[in-house]
PDB file of N, CA, C, O and CB in Angstrom:
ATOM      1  N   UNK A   1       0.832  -1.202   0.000  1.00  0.00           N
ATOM      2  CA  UNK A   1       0.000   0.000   0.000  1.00  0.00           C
ATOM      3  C   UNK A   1       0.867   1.253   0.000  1.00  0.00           C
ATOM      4  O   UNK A   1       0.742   2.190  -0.788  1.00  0.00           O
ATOM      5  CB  UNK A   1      -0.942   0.005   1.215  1.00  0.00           C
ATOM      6  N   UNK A   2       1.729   1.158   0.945  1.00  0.00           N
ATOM      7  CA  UNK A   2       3.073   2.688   0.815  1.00  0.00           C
ATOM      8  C   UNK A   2       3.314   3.052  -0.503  1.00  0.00           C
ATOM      9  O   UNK A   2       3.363   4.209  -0.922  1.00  0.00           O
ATOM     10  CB  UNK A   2       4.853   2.346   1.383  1.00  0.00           C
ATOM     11  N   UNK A   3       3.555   1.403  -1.543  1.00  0.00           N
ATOM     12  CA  UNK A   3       3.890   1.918  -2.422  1.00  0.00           C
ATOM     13  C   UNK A   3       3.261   2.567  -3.902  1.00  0.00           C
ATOM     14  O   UNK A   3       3.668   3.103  -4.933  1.00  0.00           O
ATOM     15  CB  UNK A   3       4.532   1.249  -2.437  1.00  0.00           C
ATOM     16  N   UNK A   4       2.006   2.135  -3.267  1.00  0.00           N
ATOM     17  CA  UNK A   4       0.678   2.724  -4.151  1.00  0.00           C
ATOM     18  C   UNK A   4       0.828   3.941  -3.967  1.00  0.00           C
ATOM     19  O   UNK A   4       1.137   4.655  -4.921  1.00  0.00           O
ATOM     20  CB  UNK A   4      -0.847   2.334  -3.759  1.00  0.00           C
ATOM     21  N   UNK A   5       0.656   4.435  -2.778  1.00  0.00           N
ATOM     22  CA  UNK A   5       0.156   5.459  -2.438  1.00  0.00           C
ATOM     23  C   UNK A   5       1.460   6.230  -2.870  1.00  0.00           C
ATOM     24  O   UNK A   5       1.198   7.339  -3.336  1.00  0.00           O
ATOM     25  CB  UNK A   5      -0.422   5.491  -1.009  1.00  0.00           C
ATOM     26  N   UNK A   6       2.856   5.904  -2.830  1.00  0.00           N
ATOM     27  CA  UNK A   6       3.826   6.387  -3.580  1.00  0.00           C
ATOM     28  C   UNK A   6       3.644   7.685  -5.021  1.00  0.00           C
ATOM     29  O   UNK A   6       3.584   8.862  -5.378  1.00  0.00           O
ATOM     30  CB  UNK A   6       4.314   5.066  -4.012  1.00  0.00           C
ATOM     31  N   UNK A   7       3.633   6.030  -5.408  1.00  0.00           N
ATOM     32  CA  UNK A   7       3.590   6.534  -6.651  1.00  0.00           C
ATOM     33  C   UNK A   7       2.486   7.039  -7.554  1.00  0.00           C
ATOM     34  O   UNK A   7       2.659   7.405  -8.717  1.00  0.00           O
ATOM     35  CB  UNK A   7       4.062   5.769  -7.180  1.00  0.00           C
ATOM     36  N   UNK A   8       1.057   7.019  -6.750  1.00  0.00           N
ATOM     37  CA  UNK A   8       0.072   7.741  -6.655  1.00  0.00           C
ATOM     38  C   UNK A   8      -0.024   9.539  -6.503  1.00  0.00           C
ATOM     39  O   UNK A   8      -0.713  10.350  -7.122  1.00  0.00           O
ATOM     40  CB  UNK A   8      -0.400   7.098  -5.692  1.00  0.00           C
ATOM     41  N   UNK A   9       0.782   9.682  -5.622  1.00  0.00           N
ATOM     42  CA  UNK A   9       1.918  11.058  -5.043  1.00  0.00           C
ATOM     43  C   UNK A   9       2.315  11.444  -6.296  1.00  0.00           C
ATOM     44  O   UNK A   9       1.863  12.535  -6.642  1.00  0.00           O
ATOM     45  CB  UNK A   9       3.484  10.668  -3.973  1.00  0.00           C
ATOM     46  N   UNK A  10       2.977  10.917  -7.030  1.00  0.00           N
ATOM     47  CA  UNK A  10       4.285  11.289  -7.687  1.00  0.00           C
ATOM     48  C   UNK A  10       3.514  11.440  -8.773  1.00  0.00           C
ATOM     49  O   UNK A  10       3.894  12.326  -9.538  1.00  0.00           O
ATOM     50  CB  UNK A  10       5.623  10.296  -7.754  1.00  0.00           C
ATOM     51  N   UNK A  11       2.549  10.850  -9.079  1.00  0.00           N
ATOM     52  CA  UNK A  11       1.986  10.996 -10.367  1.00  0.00           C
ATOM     53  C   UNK A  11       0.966  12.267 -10.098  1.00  0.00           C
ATOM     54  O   UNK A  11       0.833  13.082 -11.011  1.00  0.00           O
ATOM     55  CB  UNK A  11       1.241   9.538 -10.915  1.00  0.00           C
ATOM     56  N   UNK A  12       0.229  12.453  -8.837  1.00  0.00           N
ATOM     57  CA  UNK A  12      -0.632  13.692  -8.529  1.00  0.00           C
ATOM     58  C   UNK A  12       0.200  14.762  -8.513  1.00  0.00           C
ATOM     59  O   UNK A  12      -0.366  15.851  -8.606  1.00  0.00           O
ATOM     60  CB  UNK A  12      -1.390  13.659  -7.226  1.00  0.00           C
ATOM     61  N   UNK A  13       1.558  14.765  -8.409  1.00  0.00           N
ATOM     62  CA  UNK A  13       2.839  15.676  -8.341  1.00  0.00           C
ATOM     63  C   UNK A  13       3.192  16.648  -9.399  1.00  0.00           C
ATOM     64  O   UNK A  13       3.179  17.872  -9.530  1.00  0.00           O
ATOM     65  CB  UNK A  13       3.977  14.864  -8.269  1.00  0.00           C
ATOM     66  N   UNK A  14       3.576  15.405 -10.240  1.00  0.00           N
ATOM     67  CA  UNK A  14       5.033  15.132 -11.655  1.00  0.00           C
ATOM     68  C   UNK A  14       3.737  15.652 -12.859  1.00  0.00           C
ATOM     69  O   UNK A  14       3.732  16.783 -13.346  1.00  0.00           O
ATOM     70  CB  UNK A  14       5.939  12.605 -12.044  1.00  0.00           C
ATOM     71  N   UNK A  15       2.833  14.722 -13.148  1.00  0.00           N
ATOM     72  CA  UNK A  15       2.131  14.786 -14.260  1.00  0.00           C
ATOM     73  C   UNK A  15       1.119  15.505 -15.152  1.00  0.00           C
ATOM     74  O   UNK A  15       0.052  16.036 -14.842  1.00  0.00           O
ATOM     75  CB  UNK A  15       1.847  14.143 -14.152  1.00  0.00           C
ATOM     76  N   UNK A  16       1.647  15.404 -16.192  1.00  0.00           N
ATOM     77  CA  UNK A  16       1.007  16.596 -16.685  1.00  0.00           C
ATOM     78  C   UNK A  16      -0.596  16.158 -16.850  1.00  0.00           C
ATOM     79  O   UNK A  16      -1.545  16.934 -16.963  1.00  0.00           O
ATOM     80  CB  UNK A  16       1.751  17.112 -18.154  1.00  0.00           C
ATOM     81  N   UNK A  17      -0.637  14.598 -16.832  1.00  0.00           N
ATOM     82  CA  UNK A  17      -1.491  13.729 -17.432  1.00  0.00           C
ATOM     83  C   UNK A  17      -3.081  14.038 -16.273  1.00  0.00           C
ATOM     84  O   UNK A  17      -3.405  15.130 -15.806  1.00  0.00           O
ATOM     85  CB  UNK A  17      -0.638  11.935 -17.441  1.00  0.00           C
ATOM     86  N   UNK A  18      -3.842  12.646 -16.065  1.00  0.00           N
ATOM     87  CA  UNK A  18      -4.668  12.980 -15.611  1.00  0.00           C
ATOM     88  C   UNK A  18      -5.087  12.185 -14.641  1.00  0.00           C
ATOM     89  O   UNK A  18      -5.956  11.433 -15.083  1.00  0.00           O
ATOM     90  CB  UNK A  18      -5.309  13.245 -16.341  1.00  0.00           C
ATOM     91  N   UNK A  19      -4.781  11.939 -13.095  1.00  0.00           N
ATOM     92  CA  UNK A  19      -5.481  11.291 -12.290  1.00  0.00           C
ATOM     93  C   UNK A  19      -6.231  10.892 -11.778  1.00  0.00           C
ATOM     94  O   UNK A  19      -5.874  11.001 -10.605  1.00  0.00           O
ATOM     95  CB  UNK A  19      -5.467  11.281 -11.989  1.00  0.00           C
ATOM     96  N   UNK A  20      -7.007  10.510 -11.797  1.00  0.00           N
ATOM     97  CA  UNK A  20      -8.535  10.249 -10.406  1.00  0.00           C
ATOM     98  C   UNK A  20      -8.967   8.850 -10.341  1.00  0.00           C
ATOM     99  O   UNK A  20      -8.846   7.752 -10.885  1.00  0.00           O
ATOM    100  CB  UNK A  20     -10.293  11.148 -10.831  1.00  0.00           C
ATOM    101  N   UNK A  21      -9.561   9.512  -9.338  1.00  0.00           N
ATOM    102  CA  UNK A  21      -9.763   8.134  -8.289  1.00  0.00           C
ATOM    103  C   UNK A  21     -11.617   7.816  -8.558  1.00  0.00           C
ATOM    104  O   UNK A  21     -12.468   8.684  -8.750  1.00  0.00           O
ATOM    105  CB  UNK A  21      -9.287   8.689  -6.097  1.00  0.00           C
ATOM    106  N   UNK A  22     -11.771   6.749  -8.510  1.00  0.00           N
ATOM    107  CA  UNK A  22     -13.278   6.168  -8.354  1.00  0.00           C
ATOM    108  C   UNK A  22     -13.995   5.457  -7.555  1.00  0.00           C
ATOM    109  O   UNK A  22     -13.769   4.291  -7.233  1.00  0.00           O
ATOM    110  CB  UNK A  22     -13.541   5.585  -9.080  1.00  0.00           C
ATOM    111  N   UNK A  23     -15.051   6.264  -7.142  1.00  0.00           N
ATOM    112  CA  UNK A  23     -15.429   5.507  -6.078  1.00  0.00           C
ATOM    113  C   UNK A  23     -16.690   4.241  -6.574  1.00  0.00           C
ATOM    114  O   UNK A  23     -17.382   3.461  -5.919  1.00  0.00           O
ATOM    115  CB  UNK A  23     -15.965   6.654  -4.929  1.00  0.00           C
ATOM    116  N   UNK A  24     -16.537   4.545  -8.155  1.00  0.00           N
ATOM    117  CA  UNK A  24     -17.383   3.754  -8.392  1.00  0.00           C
ATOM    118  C   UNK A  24     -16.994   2.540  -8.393  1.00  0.00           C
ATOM    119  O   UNK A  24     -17.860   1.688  -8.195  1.00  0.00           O
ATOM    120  CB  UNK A  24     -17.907   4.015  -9.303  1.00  0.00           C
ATOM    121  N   UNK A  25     -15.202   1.987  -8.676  1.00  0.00           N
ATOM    122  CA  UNK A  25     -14.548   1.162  -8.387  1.00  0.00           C
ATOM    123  C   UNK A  25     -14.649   0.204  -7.161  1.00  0.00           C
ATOM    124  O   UNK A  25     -14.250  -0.959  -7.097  1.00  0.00           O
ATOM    125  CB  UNK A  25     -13.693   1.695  -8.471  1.00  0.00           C
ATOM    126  N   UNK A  26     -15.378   1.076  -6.035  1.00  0.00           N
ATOM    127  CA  UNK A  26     -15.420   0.419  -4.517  1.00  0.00           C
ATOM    128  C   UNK A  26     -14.457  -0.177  -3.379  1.00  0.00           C
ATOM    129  O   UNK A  26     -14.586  -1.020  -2.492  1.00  0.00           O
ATOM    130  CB  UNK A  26     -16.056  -0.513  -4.654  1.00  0.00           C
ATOM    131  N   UNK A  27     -12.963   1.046  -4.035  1.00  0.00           N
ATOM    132  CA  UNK A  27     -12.063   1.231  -2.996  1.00  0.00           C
ATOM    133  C   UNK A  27     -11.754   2.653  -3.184  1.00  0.00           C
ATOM    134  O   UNK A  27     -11.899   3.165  -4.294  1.00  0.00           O
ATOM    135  CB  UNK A  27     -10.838   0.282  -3.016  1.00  0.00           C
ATOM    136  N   UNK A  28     -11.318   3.356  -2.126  1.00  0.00           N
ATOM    137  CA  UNK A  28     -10.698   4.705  -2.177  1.00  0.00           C
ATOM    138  C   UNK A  28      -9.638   4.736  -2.768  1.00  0.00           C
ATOM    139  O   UNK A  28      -9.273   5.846  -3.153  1.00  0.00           O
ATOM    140  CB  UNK A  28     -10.455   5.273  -1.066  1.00  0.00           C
ATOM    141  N   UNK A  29      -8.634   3.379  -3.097  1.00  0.00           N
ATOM    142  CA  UNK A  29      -7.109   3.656  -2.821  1.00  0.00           C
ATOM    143  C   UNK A  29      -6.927   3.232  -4.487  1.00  0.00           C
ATOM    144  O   UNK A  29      -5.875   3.317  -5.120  1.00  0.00           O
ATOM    145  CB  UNK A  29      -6.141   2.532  -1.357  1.00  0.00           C
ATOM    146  N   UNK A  30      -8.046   2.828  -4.929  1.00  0.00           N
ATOM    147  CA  UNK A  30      -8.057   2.356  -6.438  1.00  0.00           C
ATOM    148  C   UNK A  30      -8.229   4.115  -7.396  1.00  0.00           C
ATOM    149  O   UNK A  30      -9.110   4.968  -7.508  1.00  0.00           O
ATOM    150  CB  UNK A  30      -9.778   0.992  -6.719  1.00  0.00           C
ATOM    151  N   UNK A  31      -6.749   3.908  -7.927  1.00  0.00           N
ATOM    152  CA  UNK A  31      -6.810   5.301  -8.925  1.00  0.00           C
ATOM    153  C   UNK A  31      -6.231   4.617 -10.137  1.00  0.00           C
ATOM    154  O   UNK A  31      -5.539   3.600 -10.186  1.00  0.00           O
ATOM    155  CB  UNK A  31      -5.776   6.843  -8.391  1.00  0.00           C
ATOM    156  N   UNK A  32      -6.691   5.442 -11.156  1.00  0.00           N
ATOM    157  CA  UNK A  32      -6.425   5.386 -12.592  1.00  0.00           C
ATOM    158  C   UNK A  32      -5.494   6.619 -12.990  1.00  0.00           C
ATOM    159  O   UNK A  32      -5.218   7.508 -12.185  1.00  0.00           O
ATOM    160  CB  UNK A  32      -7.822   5.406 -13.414  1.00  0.00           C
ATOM    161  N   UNK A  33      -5.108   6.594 -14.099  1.00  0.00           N
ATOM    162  CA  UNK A  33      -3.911   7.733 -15.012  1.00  0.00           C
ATOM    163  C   UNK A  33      -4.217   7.531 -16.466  1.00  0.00           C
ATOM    164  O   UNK A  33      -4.477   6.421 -16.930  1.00  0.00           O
ATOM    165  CB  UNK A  33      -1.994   7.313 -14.806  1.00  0.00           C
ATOM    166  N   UNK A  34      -4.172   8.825 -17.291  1.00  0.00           N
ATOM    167  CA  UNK A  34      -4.648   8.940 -18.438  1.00  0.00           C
ATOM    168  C   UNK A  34      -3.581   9.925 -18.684  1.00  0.00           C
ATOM    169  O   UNK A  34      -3.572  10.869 -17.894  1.00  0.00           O
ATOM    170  CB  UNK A  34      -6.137   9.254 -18.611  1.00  0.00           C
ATOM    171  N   UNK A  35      -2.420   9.916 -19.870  1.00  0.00           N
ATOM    172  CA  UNK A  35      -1.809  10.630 -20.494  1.00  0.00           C
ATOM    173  C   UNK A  35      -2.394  11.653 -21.309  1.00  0.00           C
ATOM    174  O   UNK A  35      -3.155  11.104 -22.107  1.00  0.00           O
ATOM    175  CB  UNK A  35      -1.177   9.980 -21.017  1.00  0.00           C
ATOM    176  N   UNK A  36      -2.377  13.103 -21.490  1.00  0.00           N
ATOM    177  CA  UNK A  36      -2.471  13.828 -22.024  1.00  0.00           C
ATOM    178  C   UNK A  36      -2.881  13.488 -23.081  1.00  0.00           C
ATOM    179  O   UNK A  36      -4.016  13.816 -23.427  1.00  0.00           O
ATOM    180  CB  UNK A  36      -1.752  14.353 -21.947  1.00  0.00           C
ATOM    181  N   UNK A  37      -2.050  12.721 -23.900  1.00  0.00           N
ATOM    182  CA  UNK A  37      -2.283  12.478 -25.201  1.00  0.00           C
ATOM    183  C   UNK A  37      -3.175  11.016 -25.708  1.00  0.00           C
ATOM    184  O   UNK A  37      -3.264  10.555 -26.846  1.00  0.00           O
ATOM    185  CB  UNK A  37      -0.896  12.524 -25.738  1.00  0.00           C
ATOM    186  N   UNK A  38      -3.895  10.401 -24.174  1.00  0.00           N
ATOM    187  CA  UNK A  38      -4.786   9.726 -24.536  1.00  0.00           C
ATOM    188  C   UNK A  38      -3.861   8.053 -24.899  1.00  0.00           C
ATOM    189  O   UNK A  38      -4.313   6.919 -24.740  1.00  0.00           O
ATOM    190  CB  UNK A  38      -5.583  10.631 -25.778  1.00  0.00           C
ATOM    191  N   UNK A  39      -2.880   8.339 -25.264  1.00  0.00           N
ATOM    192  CA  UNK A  39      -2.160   6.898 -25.541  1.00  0.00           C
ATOM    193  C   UNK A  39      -1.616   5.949 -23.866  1.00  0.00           C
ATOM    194  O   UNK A  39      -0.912   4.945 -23.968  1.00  0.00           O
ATOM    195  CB  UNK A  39      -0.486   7.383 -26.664  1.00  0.00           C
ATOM    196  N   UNK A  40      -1.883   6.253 -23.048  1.00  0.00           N
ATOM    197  CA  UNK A  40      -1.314   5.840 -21.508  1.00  0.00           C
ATOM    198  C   UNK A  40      -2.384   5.808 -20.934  1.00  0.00           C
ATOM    199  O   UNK A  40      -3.106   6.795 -21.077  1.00  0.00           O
ATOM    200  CB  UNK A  40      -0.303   6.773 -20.676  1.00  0.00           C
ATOM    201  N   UNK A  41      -2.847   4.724 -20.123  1.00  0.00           N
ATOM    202  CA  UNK A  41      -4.214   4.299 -19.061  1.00  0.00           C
ATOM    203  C   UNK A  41      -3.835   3.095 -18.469  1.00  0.00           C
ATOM    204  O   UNK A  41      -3.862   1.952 -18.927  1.00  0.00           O
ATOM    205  CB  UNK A  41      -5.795   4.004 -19.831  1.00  0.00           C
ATOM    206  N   UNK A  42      -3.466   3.533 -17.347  1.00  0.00           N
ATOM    207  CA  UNK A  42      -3.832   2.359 -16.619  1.00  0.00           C
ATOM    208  C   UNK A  42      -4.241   2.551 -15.228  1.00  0.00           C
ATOM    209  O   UNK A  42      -4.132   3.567 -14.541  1.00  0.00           O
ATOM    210  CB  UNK A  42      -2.785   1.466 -16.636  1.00  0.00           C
ATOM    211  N   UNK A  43      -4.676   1.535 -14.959  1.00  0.00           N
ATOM    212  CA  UNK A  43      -5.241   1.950 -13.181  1.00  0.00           C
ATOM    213  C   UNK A  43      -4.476   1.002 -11.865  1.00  0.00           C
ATOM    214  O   UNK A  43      -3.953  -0.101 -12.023  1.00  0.00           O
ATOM    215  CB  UNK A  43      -7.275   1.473 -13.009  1.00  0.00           C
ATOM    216  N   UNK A  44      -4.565   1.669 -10.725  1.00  0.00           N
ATOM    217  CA  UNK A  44      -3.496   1.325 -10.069  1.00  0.00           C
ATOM    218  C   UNK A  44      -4.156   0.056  -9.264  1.00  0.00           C
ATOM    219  O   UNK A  44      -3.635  -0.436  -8.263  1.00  0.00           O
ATOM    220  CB  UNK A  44      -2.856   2.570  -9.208  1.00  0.00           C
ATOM    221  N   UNK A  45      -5.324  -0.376  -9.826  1.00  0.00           N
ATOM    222  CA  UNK A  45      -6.418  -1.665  -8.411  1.00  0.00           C
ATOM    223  C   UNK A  45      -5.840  -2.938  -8.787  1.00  0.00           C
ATOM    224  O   UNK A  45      -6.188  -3.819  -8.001  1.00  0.00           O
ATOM    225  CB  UNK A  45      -8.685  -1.946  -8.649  1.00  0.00           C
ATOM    226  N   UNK A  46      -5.264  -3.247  -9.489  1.00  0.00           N
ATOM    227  CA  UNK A  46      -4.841  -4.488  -9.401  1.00  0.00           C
ATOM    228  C   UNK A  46      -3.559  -4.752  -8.714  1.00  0.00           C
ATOM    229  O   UNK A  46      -2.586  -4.070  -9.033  1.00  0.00           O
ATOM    230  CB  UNK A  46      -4.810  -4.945 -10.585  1.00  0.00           C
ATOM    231  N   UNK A  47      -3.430  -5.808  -7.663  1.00  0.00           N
ATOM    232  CA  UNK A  47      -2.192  -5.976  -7.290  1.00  0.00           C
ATOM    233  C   UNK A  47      -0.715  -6.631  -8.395  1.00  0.00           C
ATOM    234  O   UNK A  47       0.394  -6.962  -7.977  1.00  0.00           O
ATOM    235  CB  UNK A  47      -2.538  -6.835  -6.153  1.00  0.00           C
ATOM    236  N   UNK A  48      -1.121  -6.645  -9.601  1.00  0.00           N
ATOM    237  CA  UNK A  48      -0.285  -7.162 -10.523  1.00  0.00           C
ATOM    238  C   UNK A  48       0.304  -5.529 -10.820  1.00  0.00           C
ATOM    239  O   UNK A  48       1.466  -5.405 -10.433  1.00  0.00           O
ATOM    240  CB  UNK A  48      -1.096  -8.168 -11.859  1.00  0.00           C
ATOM    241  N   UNK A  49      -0.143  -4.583 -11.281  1.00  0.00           N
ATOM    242  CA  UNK A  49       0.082  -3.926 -11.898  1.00  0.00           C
ATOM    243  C   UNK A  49       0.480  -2.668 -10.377  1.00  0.00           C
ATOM    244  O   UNK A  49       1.112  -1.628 -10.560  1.00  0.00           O
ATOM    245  CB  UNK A  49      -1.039  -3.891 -13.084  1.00  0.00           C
ATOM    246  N   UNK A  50       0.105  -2.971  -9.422  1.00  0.00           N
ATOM    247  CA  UNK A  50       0.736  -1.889  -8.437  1.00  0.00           C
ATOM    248  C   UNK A  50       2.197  -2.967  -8.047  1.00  0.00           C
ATOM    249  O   UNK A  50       2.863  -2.535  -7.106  1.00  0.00           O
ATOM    250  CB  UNK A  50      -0.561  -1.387  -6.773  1.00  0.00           C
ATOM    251  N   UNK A  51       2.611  -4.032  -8.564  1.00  0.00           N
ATOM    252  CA  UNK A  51       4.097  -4.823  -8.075  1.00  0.00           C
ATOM    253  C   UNK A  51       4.511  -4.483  -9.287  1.00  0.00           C
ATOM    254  O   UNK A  51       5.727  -4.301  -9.344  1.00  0.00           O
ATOM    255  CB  UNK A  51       4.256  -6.623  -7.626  1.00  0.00           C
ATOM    256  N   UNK A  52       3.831  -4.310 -10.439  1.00  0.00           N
ATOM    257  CA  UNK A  52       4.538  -4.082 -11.109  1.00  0.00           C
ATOM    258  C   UNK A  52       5.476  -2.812 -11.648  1.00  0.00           C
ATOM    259  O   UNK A  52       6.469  -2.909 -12.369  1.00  0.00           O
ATOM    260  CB  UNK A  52       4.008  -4.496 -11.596  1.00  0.00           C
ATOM    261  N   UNK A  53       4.767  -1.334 -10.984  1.00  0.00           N
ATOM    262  CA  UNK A  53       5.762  -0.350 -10.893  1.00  0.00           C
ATOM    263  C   UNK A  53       6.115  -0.044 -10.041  1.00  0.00           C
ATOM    264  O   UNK A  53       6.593   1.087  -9.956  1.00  0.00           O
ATOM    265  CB  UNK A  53       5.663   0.518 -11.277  1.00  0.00           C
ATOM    266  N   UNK A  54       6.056  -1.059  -8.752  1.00  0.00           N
ATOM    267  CA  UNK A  54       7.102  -0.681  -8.035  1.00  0.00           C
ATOM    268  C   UNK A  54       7.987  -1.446  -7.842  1.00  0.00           C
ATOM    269  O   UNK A  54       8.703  -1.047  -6.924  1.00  0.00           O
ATOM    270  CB  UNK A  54       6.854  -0.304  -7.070  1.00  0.00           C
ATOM    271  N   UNK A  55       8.403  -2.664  -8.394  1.00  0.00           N
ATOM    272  CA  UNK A  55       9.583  -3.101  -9.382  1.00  0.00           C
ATOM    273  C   UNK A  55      10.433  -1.741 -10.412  1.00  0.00           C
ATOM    274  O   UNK A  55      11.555  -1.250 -10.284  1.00  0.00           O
ATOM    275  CB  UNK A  55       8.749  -4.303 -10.537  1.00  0.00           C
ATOM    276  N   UNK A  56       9.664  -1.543 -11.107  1.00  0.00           N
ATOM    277  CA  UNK A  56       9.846  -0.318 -11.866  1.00  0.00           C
ATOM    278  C   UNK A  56      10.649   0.930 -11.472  1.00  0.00           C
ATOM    279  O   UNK A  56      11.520   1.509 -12.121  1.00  0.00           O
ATOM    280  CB  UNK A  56       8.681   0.101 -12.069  1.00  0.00           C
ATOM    281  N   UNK A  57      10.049   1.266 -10.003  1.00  0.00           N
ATOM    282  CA  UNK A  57      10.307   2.801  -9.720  1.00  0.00           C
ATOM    283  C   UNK A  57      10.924   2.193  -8.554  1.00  0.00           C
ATOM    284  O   UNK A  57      11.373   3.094  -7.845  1.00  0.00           O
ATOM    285  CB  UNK A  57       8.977   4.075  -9.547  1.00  0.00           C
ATOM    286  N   UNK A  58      11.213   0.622  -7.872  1.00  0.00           N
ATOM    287  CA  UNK A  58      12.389   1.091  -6.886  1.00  0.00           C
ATOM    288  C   UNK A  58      12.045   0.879  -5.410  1.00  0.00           C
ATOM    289  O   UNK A  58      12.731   1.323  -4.489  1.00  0.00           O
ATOM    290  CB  UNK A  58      12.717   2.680  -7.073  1.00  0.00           C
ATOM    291  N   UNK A  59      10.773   0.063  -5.243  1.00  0.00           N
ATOM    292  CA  UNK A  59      10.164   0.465  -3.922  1.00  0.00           C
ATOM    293  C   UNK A  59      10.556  -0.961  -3.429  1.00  0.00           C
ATOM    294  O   UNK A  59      10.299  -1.308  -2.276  1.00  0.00           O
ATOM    295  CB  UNK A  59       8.394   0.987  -3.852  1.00  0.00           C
TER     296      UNK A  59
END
């Protein structure tokens, strides 16, 4: 979870792109990211894909 919430941070921070969170999802801690340019989406609720950047970024 630290490291969700990490790099959750960093992306509400750094990015030019577009964050938010859904509660229609039916967790608070479940957020998505959308690149500016529409080519980048992914969302952070799966535990595959939150090990997987933080492999990535170091955590």
């Amino acid at each position: 979870m630290t490291c969700q919430l990490l790099f959750a941070g960093l992306l509400f921070a750094f990015s030019p792109g577009h964050v938010y969170r859904s509660s229609d999802w039916g967790s608070i801690w479940e957020l998505a990211y959308e690149s500016p340019d529409k080519n980048l989406f992914f969302t952070l609720t799966a535990a595959d894909t939150v090990i997987y950047f933080c492999k990535n970024i170091g955590c």
